[in-house]
C-alpha positions in Angstrom: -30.3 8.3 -111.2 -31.8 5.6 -108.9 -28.6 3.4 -109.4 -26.3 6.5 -107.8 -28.8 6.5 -105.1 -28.4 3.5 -104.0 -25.0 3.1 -104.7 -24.7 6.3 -102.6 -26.5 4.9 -99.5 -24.4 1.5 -99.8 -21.3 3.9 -99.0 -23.1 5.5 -96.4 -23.9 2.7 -94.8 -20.0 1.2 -94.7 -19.3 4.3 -93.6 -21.4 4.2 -90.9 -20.7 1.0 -89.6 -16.6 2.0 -89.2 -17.7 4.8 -87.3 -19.9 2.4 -85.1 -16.7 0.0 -84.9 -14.4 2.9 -83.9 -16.6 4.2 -81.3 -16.9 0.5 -79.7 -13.1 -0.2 -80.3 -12.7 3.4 -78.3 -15.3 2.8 -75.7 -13.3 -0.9 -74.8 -10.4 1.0 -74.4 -11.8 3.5 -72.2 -13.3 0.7 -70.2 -10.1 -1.5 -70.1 -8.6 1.3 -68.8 -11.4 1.6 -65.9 -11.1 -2.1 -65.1 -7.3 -1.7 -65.3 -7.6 1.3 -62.7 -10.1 -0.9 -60.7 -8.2 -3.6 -60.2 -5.1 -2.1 -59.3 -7.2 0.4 -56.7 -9.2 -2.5 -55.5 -7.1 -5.2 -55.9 -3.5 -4.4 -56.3 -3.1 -1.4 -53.9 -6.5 -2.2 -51.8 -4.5 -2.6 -48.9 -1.8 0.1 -49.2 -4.7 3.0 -50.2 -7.3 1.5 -47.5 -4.6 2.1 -44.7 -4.0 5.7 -46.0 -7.8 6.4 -46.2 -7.9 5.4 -42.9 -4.8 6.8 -41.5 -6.4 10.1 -42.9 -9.2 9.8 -40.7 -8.9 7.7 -37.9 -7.6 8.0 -34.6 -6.6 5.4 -31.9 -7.8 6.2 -28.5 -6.4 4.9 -25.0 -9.2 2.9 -23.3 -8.2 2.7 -19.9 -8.4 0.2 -17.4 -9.4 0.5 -14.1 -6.8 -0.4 -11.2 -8.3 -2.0 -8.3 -9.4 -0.9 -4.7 -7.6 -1.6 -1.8 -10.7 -2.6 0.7 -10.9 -3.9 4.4 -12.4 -7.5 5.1 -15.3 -5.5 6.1 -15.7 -3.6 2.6 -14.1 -0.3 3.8 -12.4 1.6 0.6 -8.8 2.8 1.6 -7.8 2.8 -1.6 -10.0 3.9 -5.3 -9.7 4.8 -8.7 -12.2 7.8 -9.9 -12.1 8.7 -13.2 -10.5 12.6 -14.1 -10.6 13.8 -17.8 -7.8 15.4 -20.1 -9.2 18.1 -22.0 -7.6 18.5 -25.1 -8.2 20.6 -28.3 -7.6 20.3 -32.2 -5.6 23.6 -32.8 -5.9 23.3 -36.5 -9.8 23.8 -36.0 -9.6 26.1 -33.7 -12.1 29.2 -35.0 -15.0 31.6 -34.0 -18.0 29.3 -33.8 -21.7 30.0 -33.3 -23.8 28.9 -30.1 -27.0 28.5 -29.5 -28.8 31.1 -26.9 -30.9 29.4 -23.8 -34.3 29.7 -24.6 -34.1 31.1 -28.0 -34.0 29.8 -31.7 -31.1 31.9 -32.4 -27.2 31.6 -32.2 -24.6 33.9 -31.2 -20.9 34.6 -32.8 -18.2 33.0 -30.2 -14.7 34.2 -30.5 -12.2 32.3 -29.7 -11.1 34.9 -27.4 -14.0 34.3 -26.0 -14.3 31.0 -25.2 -10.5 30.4 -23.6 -11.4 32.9 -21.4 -14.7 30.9 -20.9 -12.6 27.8 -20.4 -10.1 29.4 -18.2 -12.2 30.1 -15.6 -13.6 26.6 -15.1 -9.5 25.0 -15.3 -8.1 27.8 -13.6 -5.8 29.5 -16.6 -5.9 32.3 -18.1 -7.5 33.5 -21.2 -4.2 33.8 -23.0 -2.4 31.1 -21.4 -4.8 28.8 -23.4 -4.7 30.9 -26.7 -0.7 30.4 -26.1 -1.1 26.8 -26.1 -2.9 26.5 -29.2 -0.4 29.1 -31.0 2.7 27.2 -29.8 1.0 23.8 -30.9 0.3 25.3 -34.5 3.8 26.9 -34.6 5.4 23.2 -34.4 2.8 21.8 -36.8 0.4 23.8 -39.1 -1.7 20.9 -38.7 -2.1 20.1 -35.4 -4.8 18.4 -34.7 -3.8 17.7 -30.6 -2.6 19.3 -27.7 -3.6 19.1 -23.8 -5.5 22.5 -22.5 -5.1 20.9 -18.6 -5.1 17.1 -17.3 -7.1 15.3 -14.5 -10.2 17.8 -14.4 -12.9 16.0 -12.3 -16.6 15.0 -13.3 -18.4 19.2 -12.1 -15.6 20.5 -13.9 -16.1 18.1 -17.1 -19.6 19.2 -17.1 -19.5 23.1 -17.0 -16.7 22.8 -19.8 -19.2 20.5 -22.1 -22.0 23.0 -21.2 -19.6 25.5 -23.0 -20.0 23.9 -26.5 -17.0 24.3 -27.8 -16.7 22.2 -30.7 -12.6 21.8 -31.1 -12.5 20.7 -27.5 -12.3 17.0 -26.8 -12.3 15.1 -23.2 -10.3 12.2 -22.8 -11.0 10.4 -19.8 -7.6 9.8 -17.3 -8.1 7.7 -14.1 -7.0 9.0 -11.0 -6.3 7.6 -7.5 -8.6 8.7 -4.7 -7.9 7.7 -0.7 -11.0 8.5 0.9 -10.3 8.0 3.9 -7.4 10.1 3.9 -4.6 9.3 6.2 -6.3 6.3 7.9 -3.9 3.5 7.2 -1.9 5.7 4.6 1.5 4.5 5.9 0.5 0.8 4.7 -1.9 1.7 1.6 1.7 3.7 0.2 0.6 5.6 -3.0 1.2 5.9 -6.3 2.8 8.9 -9.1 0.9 11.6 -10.8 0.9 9.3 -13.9 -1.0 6.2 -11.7 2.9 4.5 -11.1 2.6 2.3 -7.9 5.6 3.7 -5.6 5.3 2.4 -2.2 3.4 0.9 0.6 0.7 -2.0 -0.1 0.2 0.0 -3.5 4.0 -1.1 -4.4 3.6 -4.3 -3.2 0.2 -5.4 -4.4 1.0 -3.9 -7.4 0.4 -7.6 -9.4 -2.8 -7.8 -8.4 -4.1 -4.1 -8.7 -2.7 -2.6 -12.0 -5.4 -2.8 -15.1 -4.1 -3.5 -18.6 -5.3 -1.0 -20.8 -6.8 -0.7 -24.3 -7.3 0.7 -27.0 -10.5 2.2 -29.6 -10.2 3.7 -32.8 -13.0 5.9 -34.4 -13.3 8.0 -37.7 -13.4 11.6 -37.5 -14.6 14.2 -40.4 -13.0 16.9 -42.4 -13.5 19.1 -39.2 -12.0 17.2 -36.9 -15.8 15.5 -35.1 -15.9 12.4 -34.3 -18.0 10.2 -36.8 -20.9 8.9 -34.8 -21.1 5.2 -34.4 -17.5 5.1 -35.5 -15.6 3.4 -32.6 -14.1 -0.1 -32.9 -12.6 -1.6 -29.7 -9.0 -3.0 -30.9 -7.7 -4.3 -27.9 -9.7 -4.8 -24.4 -9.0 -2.7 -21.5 -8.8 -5.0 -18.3 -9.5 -4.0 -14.5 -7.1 -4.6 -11.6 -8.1 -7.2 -9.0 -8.7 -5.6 -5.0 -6.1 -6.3 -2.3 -8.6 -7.3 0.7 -7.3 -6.5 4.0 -7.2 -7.3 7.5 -7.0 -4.0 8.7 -10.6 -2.9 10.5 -10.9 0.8 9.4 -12.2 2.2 12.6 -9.6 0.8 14.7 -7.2 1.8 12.9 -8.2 5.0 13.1 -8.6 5.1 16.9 -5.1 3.7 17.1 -3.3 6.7 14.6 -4.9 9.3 16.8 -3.9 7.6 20.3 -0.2 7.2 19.3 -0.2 10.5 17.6 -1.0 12.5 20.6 0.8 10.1 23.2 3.8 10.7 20.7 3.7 14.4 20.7 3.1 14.4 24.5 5.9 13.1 24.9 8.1 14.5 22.3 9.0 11.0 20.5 10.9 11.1 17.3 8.3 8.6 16.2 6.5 5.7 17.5 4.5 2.2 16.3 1.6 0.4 17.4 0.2 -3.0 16.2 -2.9 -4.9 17.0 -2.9 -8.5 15.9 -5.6 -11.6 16.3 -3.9 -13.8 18.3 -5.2 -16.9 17.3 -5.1 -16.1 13.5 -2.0 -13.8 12.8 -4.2 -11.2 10.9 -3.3 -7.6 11.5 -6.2 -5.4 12.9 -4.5 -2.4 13.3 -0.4 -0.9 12.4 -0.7 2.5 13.4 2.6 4.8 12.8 3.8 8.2 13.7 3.9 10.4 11.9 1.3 9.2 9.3 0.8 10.3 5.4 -1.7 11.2 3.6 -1.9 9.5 0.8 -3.6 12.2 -1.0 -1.1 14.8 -0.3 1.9 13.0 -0.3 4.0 16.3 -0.1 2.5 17.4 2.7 5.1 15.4 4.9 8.3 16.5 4.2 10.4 13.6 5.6 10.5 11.0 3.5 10.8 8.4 6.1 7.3 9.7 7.3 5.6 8.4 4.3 6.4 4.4 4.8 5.3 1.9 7.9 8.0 2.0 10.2 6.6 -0.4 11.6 7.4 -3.1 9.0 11.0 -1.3 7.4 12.4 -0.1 11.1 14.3 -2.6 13.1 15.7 -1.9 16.8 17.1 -3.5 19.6 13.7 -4.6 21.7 15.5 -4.6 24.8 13.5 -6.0 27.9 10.0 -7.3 26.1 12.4 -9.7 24.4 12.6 -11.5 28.1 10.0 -13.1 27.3 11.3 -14.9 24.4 14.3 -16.6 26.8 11.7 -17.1 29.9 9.6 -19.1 27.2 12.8 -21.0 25.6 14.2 -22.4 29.1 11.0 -23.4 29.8 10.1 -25.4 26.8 13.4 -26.6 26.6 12.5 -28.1 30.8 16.0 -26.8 31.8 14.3 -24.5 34.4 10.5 -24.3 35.8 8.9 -21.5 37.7 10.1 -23.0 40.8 14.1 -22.8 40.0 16.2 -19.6 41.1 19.3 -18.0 40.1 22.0 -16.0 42.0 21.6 -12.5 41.1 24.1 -9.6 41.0 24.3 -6.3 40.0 27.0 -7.0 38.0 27.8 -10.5 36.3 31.4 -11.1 34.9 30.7 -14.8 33.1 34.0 -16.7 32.2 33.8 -15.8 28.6 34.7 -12.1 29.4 31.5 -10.8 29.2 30.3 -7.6 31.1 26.6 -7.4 32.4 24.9 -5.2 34.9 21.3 -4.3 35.7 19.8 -0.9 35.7 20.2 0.0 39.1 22.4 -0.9 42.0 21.1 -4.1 44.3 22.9 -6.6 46.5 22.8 -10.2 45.0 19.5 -11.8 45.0 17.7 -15.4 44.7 15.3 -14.9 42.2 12.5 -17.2 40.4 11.7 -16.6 36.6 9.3 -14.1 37.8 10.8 -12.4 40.2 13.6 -12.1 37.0 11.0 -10.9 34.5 9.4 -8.5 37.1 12.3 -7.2 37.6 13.7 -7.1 34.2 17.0 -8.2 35.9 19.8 -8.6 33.0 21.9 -10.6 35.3 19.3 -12.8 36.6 18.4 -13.9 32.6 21.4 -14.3 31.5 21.9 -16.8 34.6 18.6 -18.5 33.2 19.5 -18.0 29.3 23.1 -19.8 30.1 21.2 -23.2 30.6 20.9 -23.2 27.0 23.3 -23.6 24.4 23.9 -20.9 21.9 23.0 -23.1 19.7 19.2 -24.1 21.5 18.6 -20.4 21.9 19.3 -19.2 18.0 17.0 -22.4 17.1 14.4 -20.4 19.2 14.8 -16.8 18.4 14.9 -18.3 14.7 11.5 -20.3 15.3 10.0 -16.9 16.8 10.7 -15.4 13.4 13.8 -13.3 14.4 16.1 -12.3 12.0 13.3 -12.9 8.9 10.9 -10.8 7.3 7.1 -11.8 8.2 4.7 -13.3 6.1 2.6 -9.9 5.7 4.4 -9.4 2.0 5.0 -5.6 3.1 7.1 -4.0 0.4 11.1 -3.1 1.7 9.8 -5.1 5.2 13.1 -5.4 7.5 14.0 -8.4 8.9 15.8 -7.4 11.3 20.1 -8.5 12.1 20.3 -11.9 14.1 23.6 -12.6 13.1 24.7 -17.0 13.0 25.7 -18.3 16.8 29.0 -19.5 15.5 29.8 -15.6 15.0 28.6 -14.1 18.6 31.2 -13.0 20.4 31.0 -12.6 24.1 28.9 -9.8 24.9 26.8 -10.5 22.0 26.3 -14.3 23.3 24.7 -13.0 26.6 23.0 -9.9 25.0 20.9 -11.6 22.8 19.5 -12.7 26.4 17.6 -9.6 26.7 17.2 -8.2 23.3 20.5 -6.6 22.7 22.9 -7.3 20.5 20.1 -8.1 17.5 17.6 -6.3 15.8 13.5 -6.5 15.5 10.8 -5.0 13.9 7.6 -3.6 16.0 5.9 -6.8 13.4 8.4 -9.6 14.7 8.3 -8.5 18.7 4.0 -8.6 18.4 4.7 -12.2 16.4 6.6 -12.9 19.5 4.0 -12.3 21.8 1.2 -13.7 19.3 2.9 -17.1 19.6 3.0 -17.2 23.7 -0.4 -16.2 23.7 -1.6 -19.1 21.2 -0.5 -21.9 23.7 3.2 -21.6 21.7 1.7 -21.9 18.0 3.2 -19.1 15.8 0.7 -17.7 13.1 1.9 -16.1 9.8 1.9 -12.7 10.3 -1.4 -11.5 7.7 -2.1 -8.6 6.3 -3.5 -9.2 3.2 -6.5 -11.5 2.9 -6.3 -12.0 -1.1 -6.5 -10.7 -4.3 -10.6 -10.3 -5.5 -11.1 -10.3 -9.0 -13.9 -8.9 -11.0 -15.6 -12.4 -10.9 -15.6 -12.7 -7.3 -13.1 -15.0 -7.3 -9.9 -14.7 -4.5 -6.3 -15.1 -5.5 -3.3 -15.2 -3.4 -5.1 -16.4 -0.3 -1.9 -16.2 2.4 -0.9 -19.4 3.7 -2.7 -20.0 7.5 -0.7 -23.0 8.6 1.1 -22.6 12.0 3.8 -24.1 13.4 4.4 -24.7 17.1 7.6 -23.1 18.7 6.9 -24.0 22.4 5.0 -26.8 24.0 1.4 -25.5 25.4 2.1 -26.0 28.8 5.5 -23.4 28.5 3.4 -21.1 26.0 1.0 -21.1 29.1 3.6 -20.7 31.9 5.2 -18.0 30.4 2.1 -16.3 30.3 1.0 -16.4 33.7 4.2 -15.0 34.4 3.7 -11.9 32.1 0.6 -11.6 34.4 2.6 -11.3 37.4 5.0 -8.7 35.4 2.0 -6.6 34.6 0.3 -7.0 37.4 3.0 -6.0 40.0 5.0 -3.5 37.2 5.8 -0.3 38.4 3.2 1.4 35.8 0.4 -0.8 36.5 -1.7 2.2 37.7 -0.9 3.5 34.0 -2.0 0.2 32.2 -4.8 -1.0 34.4 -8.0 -2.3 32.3 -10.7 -3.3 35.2 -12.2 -6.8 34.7 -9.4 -8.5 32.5 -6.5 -10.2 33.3 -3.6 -9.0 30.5 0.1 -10.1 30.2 2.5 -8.1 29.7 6.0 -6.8 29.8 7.8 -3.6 28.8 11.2 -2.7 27.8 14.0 0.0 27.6 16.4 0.1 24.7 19.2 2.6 24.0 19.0 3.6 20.7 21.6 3.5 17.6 23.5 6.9 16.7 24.6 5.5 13.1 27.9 5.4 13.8 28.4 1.7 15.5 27.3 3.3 19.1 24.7 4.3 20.8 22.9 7.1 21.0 21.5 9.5 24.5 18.1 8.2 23.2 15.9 5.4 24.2 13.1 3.1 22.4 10.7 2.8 25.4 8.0 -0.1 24.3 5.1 -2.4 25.9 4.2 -5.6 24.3 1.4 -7.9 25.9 -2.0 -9.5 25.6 -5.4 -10.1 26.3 -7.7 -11.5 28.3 -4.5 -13.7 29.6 -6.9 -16.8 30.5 -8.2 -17.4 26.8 -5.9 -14.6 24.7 -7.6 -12.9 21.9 -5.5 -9.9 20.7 -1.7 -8.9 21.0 -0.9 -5.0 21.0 2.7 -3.8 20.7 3.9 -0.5 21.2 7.0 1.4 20.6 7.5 5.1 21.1 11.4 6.3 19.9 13.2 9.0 22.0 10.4 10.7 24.0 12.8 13.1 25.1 10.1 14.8 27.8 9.9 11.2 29.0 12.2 8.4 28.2 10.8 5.3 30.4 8.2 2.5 30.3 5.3 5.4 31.6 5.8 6.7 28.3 4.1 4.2 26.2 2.3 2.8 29.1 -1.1 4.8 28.6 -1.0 3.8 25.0 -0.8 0.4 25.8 -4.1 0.5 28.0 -5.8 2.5 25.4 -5.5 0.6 22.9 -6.2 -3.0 24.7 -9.4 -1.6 25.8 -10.7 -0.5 23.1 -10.2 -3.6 21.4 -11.4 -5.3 24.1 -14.7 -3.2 23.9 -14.9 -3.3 20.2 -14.5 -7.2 19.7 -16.9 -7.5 23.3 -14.3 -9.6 24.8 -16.1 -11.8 27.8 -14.5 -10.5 30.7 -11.9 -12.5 32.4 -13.4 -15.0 35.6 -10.6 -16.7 37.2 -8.1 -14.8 39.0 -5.1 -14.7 37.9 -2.1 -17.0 39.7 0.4 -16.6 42.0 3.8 -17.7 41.2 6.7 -18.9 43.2 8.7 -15.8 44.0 11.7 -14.8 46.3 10.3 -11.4 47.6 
């Protein structure tokens, strides 16, 4: 009996160890399997399955960048970016949701009814125009999880829709352009598209230095759609546009718009230009045109041509203020002095077969430079204009800057038709003597003047001061070199005979400023109908300077078909209030010396 006993637990206990093997041979397979299945999840398809985990719950987000200001030298903002928000919503999780009450522990029920009508009143939609969104966005896609409720809401409005608590709205913020100062140099700053697209003016042209680079963020959201805090991972920088500094002083500017705007409708002109620039530096304190835009309501004028500068994109023939030029070229060239005289006549017939006449009828006179200039005697400058070659005088005009776009950098800037002496033909050859026959803009003419009054050194025309980055640092710094055009003693010349022509002009009651002596001369120019003629219209301008014994600023003005008064009076007044404010603004030491008297014929 005790032999089967043991015999009986010696089976048992083989038996028992193959059970123990099997279970161990069954639990390594069930863990080779587990590794197997580890490895390829962590190893083989790590990659592949991380990306989908990922995909399933993160979301890139467009960081923006900021584009730069456009600012005066004196830190006036003409140009900004302020920050607007898209508010968007996750249709799929779009459901009645629960709210806490003000001053209570408890929460009520808010349908979504409800709450688009709630948002609707802050946006300006309707109720069911939101609700409509959402349905349409879930009718493409099930699972929608994006669609825009309304773009570019600003900061008051952001607030009163977060105050709402709605938790399957989201805010995205969206840069936007703001011009604060409205239309106060809007024709230069241009402006830019609803989607922050630079589209003309300094905005166009600057564009290099002011658009931003943007970036992007990705963050993890949950089940229900809410962003995971602490989630966000910046994948790509955003980066800031630089500043475009300008020359332009605000205030000025301003008191320029207005005085050409209602000179301009006084007189009925189709539109009109007026530019302040520092004589002795070229920079550009002031290009006023009419009519102006408003950079924040671009719309709101209707002509397209309204919403540029004119002043930079419009060339015209300048007519008489482009006298001067000649005058100063036959006196730097020492063919003439203020001494010599010419023959006069109504009408002059040169040998070439040529045809020019004066403005009025008048027996033949001896005239000096001046008495030609006060005058504004065609005949009597084209006598003086002859002593030149064609040649000598396109060397000039080209010196001057005719014929080429200024250094200002503006955007679709004209530069004006001077067409090659070789191809003048006869009236074109003695036109070009008094600014017929050839184009300007309003820029080139003040450049013009700007170079007489700087004892014959011609300044790059400057608008822009630089490009300031976030560092500080300026960029793009415009090149201040000039170069001299006439010697300083027929710079000088010239201008005391401008004196004369402002001083003894027919409107000097109009343009009078007490206790300065200014230089000066205007001009009459028949206007272009399109169709290779001219036009019943005039361009009636003024261009001149100030104080004349130690010159300071230039002002130019041009006023285009003022059909209730197409002479030099028109312009005139503009003219004298402009120069004295800018006389009173920059305090200006009033002139001592009076002014001299020239040889004359009268």
């Amino acid at each position: 009996m005790a032999k089967r006993t043991a015999q009986g637990r010696l089976i048992s206990s083989r038996s028992d160890r193959r059970r123990v093997a099997g279970t161990i041979v069954v639990l390594m397979l069930v863990i080779s399997v587990f590794v197997v299945k580890l490895v390829d999840i962590q190893v083989v398809r790590a990659e592949a399955l991380t990306a989908d985990s990922v995909g399933n719950r993160s979301v890139d987000q467009t960081v923006y960048g900021t584009r730069g200001g456009i600012v005066t030298e004196g830190g006036v903002v003409l140009a900004d970016s302020v920050m607007r928000y898209d508010i968007t919503v996750s249709p799929r999780n779009v459901a009645t949701f629960t709210r806490a009450i003000a001053e209570s522990d408890k929460r009520a029920e808010v349908t979504v009814a409800q709450a688009a009508a709630e948002l609707g009143a802050i946006t300006g939609q309707t109720g069911d125009a939101i609700q409509l969104i959402i349905a349409e966005a879930l009718a493409a896609n099930p699972n929608s999880d994006f669609a825009y409720i309304t773009k570019q809401v600003d900061v008051d409005a952001l607030r009163a829709i977060n105050e709402l608590d709605i938790p399957w709205l989201y805010p995205r913020t969206h840069p936007s352009r703001e011009y604060p100062n409205g239309a106060v140099a809007g024709n230069l700053i241009g402006f830019v598209s609803g989607e922050g697209k630079a589209q003309a003016g300094l905005e166009l042209g600057q564009d290099a230095c002011l658009a931003s680079r943007d970036g992007t963020e990705t963050y993890q959201k949950g089940a229900d759609g809410v962003r995971i805090p602490g989630s966000s991972v910046t994948t790509a920088q955003a980066v800031d546009g630089g500043d475009v500094v300008l020359s332009i002083d605000s205030d000025l500017q301003f008191f320029v718009q207005q005085t050409l705007a209602a000179r301009a409708q006084e007189t009925g002109a189709a539109w009109g230009t007026v530019v302040v620039q520092d004589a002795k530096t070229g920079k550009l304190l002031a290009v006023a045109d009419y009519p102006s835009v408003d950079p924040n309501n671009v719309g709101g004028t209707a002509n397209p041509e309204d919403r540029g500068s004119r002043a930079f994109t419009d060339s015209f023939e300048p007519g008489s203020t482009f006298k001067a030029l000649t005058a100063a070229s036959v006196l730097d060239a020492g063919v003439a002095d203020l001494n010599t005289e010419v023959l006069a006549p109504y009408r002059y017939l040169p040998e070439n077969g040529a045809n020019i006449n004066d403005s009025h009828q008048h027996p033949d006179q001896n005239m000096t430079l001046s008495d030609v200039l006060i005058d504004s005697s065609n005949t009597g400058m084209s006598k003086f204009g002859e002593m030149l070659t064609n040649e000598q005088r396109f060397d000039y005009m080209t010196k001057f800057g005719v014929g080429t776009a200024t250094d200002a950098g503006f955007p679709r800037e004209d530069s004006g038709i001077l067409h090659p002496w070789k191809d003048w033909d006869a009236q074109t050859q003695y036109a070009t003597m008094f600014g017929q026959g050839l184009t300007t803009t309003a820029l080139q003419v003040a450049s013009m003047y700007q170079t007489i009054a700087n004892d014959g050194v011609h300044m790059p025309v400057q608008l822009v001061e630089g490009c300031r980055h976030e560092d500080g640092t300026v960029t793009n710094q415009p090149d201040s070199t000039g170069s001299r055009v006439l010697s300083e003693k027929a710079a000088n010349d010239t201008s005391d005979v401008l004196e004369m022509v402002y001083s003894d002009s027919w409107v000097h009651s109009m343009w009078n400023i007490p206790g300065y002596r200014v230089a000066a001369k205007t001009g009459t120019a028949q206007m272009p109908n399109g169709q290779g003629g001219y036009s019943k219209g005039y361009l009636v301008s003024v261009s001149g300077f100030a104080p004349a014994d130690d010159p300071q600023y230039v002002v130019s003005v041009s006023l285009a078909d003022p059909v209730k008064l197409n002479t030099s009076a028109a312009p005139a007044p503009i003219f004298q209030e402009v120069m004295s404010q800018v006389l009173k603004k920059y305090r200006a030491v009033p002139s001592g010396d009076p002014a001299p008297v020239l040889p004359t014929s009268r």
